[in-house]
Each structure stands twice: as C-alpha cells, then as structure tokens.
ZAGU-999922 format. One line per 8 residues: number of its first residue (from 1); their letters; for each residue x, y, z of N, C-alpha, C. Coordinates in steps of 0.02 Angstrom, whole numbers, always signed. Atoms other than C-alpha are relative to their C-alpha. Example, Ala and Ser with C-alpha at 12.3 -4.5 7.8 and 13.67 -1.06 7.14 Angstrom:
BEGIN
1> AS> +45 -59 +0 +615 -225 +390 +45 +60 +0  -42 -59 -3 +684 -53 +357 -39 +55 +37
***
This chain:
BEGIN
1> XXXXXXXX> +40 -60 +0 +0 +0 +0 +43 +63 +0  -19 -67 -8 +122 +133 +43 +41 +25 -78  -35 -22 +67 +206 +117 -137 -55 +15 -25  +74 -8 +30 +29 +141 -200 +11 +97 +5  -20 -83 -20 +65 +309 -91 +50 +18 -40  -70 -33 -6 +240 +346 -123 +38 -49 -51  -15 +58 +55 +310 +248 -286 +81 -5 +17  -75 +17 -16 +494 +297 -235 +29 -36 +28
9> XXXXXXXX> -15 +71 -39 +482 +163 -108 +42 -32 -50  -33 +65 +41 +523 +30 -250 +51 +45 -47  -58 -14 +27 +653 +154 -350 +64 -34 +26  -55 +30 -1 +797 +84 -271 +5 -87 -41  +7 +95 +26 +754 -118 -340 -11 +30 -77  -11 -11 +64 +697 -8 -502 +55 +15 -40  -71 -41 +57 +859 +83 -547 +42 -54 +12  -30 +32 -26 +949 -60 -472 +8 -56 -68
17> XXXXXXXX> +21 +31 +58 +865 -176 -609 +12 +22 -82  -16 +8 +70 +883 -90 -757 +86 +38 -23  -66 -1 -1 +1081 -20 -718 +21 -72 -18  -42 +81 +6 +1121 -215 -722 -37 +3 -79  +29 -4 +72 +986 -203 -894 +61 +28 -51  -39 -47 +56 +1094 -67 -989 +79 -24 +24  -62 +22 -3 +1246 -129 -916 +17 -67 -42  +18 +66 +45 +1202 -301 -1012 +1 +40 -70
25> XXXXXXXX> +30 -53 +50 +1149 -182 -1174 +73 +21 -5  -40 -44 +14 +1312 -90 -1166 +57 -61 -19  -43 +57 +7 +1431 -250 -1155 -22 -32 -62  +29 +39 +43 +1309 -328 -1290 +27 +63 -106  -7 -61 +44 +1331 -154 -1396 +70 +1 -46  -51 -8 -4 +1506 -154 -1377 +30 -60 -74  +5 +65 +64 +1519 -330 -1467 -20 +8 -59  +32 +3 +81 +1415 -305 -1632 +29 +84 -7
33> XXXXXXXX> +7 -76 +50 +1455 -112 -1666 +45 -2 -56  -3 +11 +69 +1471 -85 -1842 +6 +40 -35  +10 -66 +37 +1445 +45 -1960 -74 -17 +10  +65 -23 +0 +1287 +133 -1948 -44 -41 -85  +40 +9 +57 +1145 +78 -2083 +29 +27 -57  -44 -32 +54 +1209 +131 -2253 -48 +46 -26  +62 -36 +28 +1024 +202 -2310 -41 -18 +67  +42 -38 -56 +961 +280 -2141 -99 +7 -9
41> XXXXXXXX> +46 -32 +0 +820 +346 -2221 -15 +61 +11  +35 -59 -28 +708 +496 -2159 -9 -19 +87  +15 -3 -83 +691 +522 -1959 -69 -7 +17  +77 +24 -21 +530 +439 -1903 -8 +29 +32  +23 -43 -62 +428 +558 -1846 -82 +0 -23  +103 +18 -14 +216 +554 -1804 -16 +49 -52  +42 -40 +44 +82 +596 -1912 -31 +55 +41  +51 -79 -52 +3 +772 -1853 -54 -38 +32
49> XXXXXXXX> +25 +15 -47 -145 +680 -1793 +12 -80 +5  -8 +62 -20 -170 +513 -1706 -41 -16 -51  +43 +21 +54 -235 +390 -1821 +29 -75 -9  -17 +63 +14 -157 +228 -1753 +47 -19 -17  -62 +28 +48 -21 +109 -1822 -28 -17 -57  +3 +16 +71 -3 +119 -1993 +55 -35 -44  -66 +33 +18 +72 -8 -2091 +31 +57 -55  -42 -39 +55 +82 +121 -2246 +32 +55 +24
57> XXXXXXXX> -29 -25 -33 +139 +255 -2125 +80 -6 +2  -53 +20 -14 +282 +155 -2083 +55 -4 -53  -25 -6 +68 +318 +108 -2266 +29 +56 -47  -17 -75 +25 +310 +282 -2318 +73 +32 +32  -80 -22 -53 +441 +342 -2194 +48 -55 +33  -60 +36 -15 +552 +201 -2205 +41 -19 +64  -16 +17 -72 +559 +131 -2044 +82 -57 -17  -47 +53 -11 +742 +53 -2019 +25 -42 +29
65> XXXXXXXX> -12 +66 -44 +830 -79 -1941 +36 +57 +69  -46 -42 -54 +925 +64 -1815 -71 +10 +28  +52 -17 -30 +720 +125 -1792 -10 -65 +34  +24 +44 -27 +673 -56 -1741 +29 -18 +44  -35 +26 -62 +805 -89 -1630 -12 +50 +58  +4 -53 -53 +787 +65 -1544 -89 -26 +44  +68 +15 -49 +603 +27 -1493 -2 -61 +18  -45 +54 -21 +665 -148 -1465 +17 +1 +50
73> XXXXXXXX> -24 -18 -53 +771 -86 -1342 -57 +67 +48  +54 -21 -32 +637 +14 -1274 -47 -35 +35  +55 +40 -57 +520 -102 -1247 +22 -50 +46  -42 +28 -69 +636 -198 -1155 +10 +36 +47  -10 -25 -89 +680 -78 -1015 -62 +10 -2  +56 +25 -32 +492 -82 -995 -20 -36 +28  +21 +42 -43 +481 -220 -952 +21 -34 +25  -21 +0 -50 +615 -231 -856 -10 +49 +58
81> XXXXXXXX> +34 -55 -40 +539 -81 -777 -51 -47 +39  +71 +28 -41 +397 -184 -737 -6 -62 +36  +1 +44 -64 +471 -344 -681 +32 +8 +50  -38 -21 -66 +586 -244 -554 -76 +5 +33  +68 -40 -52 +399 -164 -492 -25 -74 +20  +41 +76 -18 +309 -356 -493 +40 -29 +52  -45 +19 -51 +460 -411 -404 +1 +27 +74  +7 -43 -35 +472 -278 -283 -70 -18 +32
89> XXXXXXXX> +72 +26 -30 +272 -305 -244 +1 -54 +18  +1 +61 -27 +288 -481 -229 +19 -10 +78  -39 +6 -82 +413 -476 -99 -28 -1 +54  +41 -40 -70 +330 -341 +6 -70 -52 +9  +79 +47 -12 +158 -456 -9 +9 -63 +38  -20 +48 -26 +252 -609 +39 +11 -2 +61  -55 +1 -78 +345 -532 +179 -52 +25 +38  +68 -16 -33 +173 -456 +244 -44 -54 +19
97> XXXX> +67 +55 -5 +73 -629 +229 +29 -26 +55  -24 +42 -49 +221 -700 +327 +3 +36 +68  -43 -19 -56 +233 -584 +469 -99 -17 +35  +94 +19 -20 +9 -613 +503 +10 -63 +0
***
C-alpha cells in the first residue's frame, strides 16, 4: 500500500534492475558495433494527428533496422521496468502474509 502512496519506495530495486539491464545492453553493444545503416532513411517522426499504427505510415517513412532496434530496446527496459515493480510487490506481499 504505501508504494501505491509513495512509488519511490520501489526506485531503489527499479534503478537497481535496469543499471544491471543497460549494463548487459552496453557490453552486448560493444560486441556487434558496426557501421551505422548505409540508407538511414528519413527520421521517423508522427503523423500530425493520431490515427493509429499504420502499416503504410511506416512504409512511407522508411522505418529502419536502427528504428526497430531502438524501440526494441525500449520495450525492453519496460519491461524490465515492470518486472523490477512485480518483483518488488511480490516480496513486500510475501513478507506481509508471513509476518500475520
């Protein structure tokens, strides 16, 4: 409950979690770097309004392999974001059931 209050509670197990993440990521980085894409493309950027994922969107503005990794690597520290937090909750729930 009190992280419910106060989310900073679980920051220390969060930053804790994804420093060891990008520290993995950077060692992994280190290994394959390469030359950049040779045909970049255009800089993916949103349509003025919302209107969804579009596959021709994507097509149009030449989504690349540097764009896909990047949100790739995005959605990974999410959800290492989120199993530090599940983790973190667990614990505290565990260590609460056991002390009743």
């Amino acid at each position: 409950m009190q992280a419910q209050v106060n989310p900073a509670l679980m920051a220390p197990a969060v930053d804790s979690a994804v420093q060891a993440w990008e520290a993995r990521n950077a060692a992994e980085d280190a290994k394959t770097a390469g030359p950049d894409n040779p045909n970049p493309g255009r800089a993916l950027t949103l349509p003025s309004r919302a209107s969804g994922t579009s596959i021709g969107f994507i097509i149009e503005n030449r989504l690349t392999d540097t764009d896909i990794k990047a949100m790739h690597r995005i959605a990974e520290r999410e959800s290492v974001v989120a199993q530090a937090r599940a983790s973190w909750i667990e614990g505290k729930t565990l260590s609460s059931l056991l002390i009743f």
